[in-house]
N, C-alpha and C positions, 0 to 999 in steps of 0.2 A: 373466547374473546380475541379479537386481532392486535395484533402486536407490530409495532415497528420499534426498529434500532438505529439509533445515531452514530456519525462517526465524525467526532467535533476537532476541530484544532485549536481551542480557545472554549473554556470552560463557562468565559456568559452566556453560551448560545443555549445551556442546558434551558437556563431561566428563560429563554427566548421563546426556544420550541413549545416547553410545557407552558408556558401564559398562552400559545395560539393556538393548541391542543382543548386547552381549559375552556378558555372562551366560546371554543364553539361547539360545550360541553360534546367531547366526545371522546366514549368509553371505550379508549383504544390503551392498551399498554405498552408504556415508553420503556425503552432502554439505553441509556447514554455511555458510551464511550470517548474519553478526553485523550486529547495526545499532543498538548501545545508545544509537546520541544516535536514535533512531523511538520511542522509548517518552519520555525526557527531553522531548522535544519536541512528543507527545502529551500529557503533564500537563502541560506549558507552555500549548500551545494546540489543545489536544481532535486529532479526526481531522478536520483541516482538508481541501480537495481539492488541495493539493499535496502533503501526505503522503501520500494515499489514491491518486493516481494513482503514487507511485513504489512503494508497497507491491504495490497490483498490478502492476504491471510486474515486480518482480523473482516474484511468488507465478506467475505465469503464464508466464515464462521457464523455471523450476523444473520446471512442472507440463508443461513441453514436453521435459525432458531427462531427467525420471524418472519412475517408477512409481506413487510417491506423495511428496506434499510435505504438510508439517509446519506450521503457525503458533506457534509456543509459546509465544508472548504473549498474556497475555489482555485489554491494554487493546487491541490490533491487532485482535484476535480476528474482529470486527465484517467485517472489510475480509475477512479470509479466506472467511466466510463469504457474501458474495457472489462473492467469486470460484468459489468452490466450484461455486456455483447454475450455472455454465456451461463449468468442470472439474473432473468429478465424482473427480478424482485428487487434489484440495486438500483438506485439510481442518482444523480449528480445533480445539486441543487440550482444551479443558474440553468441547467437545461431548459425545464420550461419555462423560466425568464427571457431567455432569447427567443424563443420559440414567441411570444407575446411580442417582442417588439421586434420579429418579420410581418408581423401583419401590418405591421407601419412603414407609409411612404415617407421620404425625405431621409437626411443625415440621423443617425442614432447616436447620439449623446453618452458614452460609456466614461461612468466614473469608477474611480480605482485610490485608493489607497493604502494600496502595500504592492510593489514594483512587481513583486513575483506571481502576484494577479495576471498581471497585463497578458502575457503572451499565451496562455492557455484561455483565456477570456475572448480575447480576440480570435484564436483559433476555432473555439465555440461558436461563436457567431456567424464567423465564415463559413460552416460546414454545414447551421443552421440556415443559412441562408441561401447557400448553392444546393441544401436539401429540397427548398422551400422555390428553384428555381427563381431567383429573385437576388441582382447585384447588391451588395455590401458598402454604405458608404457612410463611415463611422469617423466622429472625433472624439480625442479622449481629454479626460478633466482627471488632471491629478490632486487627491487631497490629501496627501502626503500630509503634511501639518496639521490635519486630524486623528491621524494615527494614537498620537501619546494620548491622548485624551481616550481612548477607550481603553488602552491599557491599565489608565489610571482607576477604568469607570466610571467616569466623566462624562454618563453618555449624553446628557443634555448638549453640554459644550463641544461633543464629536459630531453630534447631529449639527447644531448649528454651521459648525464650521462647515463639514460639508456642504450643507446648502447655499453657503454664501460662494463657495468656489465655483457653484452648478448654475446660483443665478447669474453668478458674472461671466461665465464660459456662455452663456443661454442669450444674454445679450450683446455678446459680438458675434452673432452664428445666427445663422439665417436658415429656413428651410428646415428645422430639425422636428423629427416625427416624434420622436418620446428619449426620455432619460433612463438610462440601464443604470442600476446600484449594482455594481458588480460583486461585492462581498455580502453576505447576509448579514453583516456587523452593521452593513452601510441604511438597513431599513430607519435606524433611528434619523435619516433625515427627512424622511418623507412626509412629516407632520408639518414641518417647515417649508417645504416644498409646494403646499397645498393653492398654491397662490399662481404658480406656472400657467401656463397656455394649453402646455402640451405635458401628455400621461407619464408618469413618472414610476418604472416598475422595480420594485425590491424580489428579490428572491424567496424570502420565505414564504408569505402567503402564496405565490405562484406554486413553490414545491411542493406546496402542504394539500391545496387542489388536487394534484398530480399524484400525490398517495393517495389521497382518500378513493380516487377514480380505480387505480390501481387495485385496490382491498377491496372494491364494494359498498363502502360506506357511506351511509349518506350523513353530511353534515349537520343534515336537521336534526 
């Protein structure tokens, strides 16, 4: 049976993954790993090299006992993907979320709410896009003031919030080709979002594609 392993910085996304696992009944076996004071301690003091050596170590343990592993953080993100570069079984979850919205023309809409997103989010996209040969012309929506409410798990009310910051960013901005949820925490607003012009893409179900392609398995 194929295996994947998580490497979470926020202990709801366990419930997250396994509901989008469930759903699309498929007999893959999960394994979670939490580590919400690696993200606390990354906005405390960036990706220092004692964080960045225990993060690898557990990403490369992971990627010795399963099919594929997971990052689902996108301030860590970074560290995943140089693990990746030398086990091509890792991989970093807004990956193939940006990789989705290079195939869109116009400004890309990147929302964030947690600061310590921004600048690896944005380096992501640049690297995706000068991969994709194709210039980069992004604005960003801060939902900062959605944050406590998923802390609380509040996710109704984090979802909505987000969405009201995204519709109101969406109607001073012109030109824009799709909405980036830059955190996989940020998918709860996309139910709210249903109403846009333009494609609004979350990171998990994008990732979760990208394993299954990865393992072989087919979703049916």
């Amino acid at each position: 049976m194929k295996s994947v392993a998580f490497l979470h910085t926020a202990d709801a996304h366990i419930a997250t993954f396994d509901k989008l696992f469930e759903s699309a009944a498929l007999d893959i076996v999960r394994t979670h790993a939490a580590h919400p004071e690696w993200l606390s301690e990354a906005q405390k003091s960036g990706l220092s090299e004692d964080l960045r050596a225990r993060v690898t170590a557990l990403l490369i343990d992971q990627a010795r006992c399963s099919d594929a592993v997971l990052c689902t953080c996108s301030t860590i993100g970074p560290i995943a993907d140089q693990v990746a570069a030398t086990h091509k079984n890792v991989f970093r979850i807004d990956r193939p979320l940006m990789e989705r919205a290079s195939q869109h023309n116009g400004s890309i809409l990147v929302a964030i709410c947690v600061e310590s997103t921004l600048k690896p989010t944005i380096d992501l996209l640049t690297d995706v896009f000068e991969g994709n040969g194709k210039v980069l012309d992004y604005k960003i929506v801060r939902c900062d003031a959605a944050w406590p409410h998923f802390w609380a798990g509040e996710m109704e009310a984090f979802g909505t919030k987000i969405a009201s910051a995204i519709k109101q960013a969406c109607e001073a901005s012109s030109k824009l080709g799709c909405v980036v949820l830059a955190q996989a925490s940020m998918a709860a607003a996309q139910p709210y979002l249903a109403d846009l012009e333009i494609p609004v893409y979350a990171s998990p179900s994008a990732a979760l594609d990208t394993i299954l392609q990865s393992i072989n398995t087919d979703k049916s």
